[in-house]
LOSE-869524 format. One record per residue (C-alpha): chain; residue number from 1; z, y, x. Coordinates in steps of 0.02 Angstrom, whole numbers, plus 50000, padded with zeros to 5 digits. Each point is the difference from the previous one (the first is absolute). Last residue first. Example, Ala and Ser with C-alpha at 12.3 -4.5 7.8 and 13.67 -1.06 7.14 Angstrom:
LOSE-869524
[A 2 [50357 49947 50684]];
[A 1 [50033 49828 49931]];
//
This chain:
LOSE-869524
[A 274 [49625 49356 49987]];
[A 273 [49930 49948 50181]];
[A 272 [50031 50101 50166]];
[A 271 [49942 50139 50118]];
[A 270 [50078 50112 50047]];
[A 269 [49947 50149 50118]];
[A 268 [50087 50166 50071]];
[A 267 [49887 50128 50096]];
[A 266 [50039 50076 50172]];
[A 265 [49936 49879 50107]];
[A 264 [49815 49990 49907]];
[A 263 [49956 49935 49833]];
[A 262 [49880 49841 50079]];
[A 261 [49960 49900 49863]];
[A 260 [49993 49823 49995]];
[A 259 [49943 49929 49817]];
[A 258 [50111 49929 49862]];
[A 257 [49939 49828 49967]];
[A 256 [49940 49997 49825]];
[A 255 [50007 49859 49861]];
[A 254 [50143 50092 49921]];
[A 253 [49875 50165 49975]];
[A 252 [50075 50164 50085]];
[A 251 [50130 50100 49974]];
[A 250 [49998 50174 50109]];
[A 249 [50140 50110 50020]];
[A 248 [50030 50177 50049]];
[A 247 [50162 50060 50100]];
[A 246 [50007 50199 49990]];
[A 245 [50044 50033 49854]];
[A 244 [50065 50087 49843]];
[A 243 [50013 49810 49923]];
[A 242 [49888 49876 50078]];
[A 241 [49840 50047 50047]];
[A 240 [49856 49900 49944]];
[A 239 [49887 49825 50015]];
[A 238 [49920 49893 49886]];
[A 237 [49856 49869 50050]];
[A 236 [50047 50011 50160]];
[A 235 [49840 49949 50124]];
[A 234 [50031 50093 50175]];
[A 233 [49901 50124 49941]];
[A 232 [50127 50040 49847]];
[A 231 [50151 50000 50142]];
[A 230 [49882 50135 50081]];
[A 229 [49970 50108 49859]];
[A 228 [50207 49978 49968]];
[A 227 [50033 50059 50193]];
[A 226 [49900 50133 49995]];
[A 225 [50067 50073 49834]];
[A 224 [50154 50002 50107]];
[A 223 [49941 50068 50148]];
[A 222 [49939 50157 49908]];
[A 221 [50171 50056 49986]];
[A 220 [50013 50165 49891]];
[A 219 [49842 49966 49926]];
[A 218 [50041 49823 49968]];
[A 217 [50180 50042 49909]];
[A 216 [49960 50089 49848]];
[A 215 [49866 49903 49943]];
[A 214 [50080 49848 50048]];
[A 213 [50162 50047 49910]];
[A 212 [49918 49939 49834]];
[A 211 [50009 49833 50064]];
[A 210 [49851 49917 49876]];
[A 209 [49956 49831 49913]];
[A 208 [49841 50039 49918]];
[A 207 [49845 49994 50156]];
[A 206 [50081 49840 50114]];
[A 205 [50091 49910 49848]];
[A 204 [49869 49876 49942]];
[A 203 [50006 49864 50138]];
[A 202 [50202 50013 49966]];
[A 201 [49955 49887 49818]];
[A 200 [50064 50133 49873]];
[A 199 [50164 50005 49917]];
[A 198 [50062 50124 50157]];
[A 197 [49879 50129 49910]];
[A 196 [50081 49997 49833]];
[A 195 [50160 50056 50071]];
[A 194 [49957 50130 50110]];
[A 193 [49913 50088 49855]];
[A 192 [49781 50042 50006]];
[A 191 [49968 50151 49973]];
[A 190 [50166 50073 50099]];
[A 189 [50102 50117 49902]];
[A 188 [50002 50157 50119]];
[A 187 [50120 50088 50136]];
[A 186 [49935 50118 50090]];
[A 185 [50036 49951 50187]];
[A 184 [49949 50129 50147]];
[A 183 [50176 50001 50079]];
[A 182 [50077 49856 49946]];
[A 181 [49974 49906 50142]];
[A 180 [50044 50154 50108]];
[A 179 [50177 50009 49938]];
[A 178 [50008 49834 49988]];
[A 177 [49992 49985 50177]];
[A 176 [49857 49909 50103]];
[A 175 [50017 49921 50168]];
[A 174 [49884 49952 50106]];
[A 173 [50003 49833 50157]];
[A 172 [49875 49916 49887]];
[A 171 [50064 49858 49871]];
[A 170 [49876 49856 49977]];
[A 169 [50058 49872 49856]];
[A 168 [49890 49860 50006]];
[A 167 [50002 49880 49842]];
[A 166 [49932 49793 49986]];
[A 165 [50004 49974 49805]];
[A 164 [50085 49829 49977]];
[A 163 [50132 50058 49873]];
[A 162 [49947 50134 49906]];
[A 161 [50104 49969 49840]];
[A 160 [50006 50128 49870]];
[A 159 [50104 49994 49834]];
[A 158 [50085 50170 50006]];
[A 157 [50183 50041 49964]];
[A 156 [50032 50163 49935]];
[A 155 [50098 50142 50097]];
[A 154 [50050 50176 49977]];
[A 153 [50041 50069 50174]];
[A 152 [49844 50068 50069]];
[A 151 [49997 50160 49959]];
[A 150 [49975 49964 49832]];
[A 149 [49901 49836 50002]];
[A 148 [50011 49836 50089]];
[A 147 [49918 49830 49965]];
[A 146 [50088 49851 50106]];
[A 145 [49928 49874 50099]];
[A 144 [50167 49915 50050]];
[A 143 [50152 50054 50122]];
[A 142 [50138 49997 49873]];
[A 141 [50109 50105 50097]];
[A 140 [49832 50093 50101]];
[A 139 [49957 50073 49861]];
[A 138 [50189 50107 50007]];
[A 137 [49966 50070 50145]];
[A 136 [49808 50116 49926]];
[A 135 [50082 50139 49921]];
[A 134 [50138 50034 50157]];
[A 133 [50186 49965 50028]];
[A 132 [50069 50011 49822]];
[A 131 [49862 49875 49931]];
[A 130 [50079 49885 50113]];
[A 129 [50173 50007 49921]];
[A 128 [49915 49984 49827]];
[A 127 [49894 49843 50081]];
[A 126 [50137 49928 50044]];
[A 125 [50091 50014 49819]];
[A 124 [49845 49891 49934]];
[A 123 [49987 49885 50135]];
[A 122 [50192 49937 49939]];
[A 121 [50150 50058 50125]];
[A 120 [50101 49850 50028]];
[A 119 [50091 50098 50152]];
[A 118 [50018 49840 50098]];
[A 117 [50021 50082 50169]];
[A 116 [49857 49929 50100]];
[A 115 [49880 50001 49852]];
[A 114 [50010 50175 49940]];
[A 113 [50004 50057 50152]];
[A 112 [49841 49913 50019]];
[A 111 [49926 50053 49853]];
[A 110 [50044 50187 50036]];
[A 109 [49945 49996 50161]];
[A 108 [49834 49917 49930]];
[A 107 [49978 50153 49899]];
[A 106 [50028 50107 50180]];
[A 105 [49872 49907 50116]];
[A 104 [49876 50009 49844]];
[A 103 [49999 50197 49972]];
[A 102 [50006 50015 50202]];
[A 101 [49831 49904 49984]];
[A 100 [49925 50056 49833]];
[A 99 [49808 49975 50064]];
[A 98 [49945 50176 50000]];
[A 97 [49976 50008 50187]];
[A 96 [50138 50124 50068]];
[A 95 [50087 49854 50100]];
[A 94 [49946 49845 50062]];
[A 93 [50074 49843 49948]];
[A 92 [50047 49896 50162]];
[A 91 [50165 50091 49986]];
[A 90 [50157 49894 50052]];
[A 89 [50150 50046 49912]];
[A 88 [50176 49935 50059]];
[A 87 [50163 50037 49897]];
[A 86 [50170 50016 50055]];
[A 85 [50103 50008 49840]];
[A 84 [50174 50059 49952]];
[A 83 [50080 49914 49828]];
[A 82 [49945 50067 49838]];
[A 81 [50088 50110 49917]];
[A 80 [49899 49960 49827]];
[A 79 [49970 50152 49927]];
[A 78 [49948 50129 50127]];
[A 77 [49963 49842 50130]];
[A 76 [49847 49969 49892]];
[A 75 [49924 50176 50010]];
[A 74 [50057 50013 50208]];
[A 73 [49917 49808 50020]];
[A 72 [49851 50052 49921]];
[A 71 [49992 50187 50089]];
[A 70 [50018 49906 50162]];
[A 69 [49828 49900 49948]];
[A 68 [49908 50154 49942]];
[A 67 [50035 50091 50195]];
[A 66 [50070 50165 49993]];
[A 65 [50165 49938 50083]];
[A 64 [49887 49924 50152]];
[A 63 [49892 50154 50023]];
[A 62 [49819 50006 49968]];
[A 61 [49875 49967 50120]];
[A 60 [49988 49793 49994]];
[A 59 [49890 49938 50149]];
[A 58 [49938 49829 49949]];
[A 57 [50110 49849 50062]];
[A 56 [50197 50017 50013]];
[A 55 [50119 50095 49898]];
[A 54 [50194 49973 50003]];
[A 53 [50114 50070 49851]];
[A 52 [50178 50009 50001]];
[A 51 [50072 50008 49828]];
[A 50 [50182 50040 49947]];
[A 49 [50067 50056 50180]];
[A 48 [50100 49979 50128]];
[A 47 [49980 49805 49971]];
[A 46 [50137 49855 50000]];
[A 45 [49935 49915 49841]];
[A 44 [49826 50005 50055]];
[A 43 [49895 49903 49869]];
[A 42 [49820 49956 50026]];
[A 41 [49839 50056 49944]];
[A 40 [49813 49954 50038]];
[A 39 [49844 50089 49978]];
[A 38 [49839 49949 50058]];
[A 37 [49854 50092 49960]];
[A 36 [49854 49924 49913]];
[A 35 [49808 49991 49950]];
[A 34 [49987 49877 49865]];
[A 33 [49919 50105 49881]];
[A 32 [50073 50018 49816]];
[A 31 [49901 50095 49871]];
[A 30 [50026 50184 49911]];
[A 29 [49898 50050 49874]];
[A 28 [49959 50181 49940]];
[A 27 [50025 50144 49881]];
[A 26 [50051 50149 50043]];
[A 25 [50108 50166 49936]];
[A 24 [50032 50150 50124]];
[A 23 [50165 50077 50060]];
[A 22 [50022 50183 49960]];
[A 21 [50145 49975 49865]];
[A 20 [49872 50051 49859]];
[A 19 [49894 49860 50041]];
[A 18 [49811 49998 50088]];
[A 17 [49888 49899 49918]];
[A 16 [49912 49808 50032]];
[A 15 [49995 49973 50182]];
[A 14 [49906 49818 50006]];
[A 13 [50036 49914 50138]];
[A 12 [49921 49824 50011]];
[A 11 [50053 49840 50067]];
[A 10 [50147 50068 50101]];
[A 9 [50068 49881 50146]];
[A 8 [50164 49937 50025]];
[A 7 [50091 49965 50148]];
[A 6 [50135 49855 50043]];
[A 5 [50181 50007 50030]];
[A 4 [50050 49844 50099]];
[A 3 [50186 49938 49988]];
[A 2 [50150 49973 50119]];
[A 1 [50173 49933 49959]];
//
């Protein structure tokens, strides 16, 4: 069976306080992008071992038995015994961007195991396994504009639709850690709420819908806040980081054809319809 785990981009980041545990409260939205990986599974009843995991594509740094998806299979397996799996992953989602890739690759894991062994698990009770392997896996279950708060993990459905809107998503060859995207946040209440903003028509959003992590982020990688005055010269009429960084992405007006721009060899670029 094989499947397509998509991004997601953040409309808005608002970091609201800082918690008692050390992790930090937000509020934003989360959307769908059709920007994909490829991930396919199949069973290996004579294997040497439980999962075997090939990677293809975009360059993938991590080890294989750190990656999201094998954790999937490993967190299912624990209760299920599932039967041994050779799985192919093909990365055309780049990595370190803010857009949820690895988070996606290992919620649809979980769907498609789900799927390919009949497990009957609801959405609900895979999106408490997902939650397990990071804040931001188990949005990618339902995979619908969702509102998120806490750190990310306490979802309400939104009624948004931006289907139409021509996007570019420009990722740099930079990569940010949390550590340093959080390293100049002070958390606030935003003046004007993630979730009144996204009610307004997009043409509106530009000066009141805000990434708080820009602030922190463009002075530590100028590039960035570059690449978002450029997107906005190009003719966006809303564009932003997504998540801690680096990818930014423009949307621009349906009746628009996205423009040529020339990012250089060492810059990803997509460039698609919502």
């Amino acid at each position: 069976m094989i499947t397509f785990p998509n991004i997601k981009i953040n409309l808005g980041l608002s970091i609201t306080e800082k918690r008692p545990d050390g992790y930090h409260n937000l509020e934003t939205v989360f959307y769908p992008v059709a920007l994909e990986d490829a991930l396919e599974i199949r069973t290996s009843a004579e294997a040497e071992k439980k999962i075997t995991l090939h990677q293809y594509g975009m360059a993938i740094t991590s080890n294989p038995e750190d990656n999201l998806v094998v954790k999937a299979y490993s967190l299912l397996d624990n209760e299920f015994h599932l039967p041994p799996v050779e799985v192919h992953l093909y990365k055309h989602i780049p990595s370190g961007a803010g857009l949820g890739g690895g988070s996606s690759d290992a919620a649809f894991m979980l769907k498609l195991l789900n799927d390919h062994f009949q497990l009957e698990l609801s959405e609900e009770q895979l999106e408490v396994y997902a939650a397990t392997l990071g804040a931001d896996c188990a949005f990618f279950i339902k995979n619908k504009p969702t509102y998120a708060e806490g750190i990310g993990n306490i979802f309400s459905p939104v009624e948004l639709s931006l289907s139409g809107y021509p996007i570019i998503i420009v990722k740099p060859n930079v990569f940010v850690s949390t550590r340093e995207a959080f390293s100049n946040i002070h958390p606030h209440r935003p003046e004007y709420p993630v979730r009144e903003i996204i009610r307004r028509p997009v043409q509106e959003w530009k000066d009141t819908l805000i990434n708080d992590f820009e602030a922190s982020v463009f002075p530590q990688y100028p590039v960035i806040g570059e690449i978002k005055e450029e997107i906005y010269r190009r003719g966006a009429i809303y564009a932003s980081m997504s998540g801690s960084g680096s990818s930014v992405f423009g949307l621009f007006a349906p009746e628009i054809t996205l423009p040529e721009v020339d990012w250089g060899t060492d810059v990803f670029c997509f460039k698609g319809k919502l």
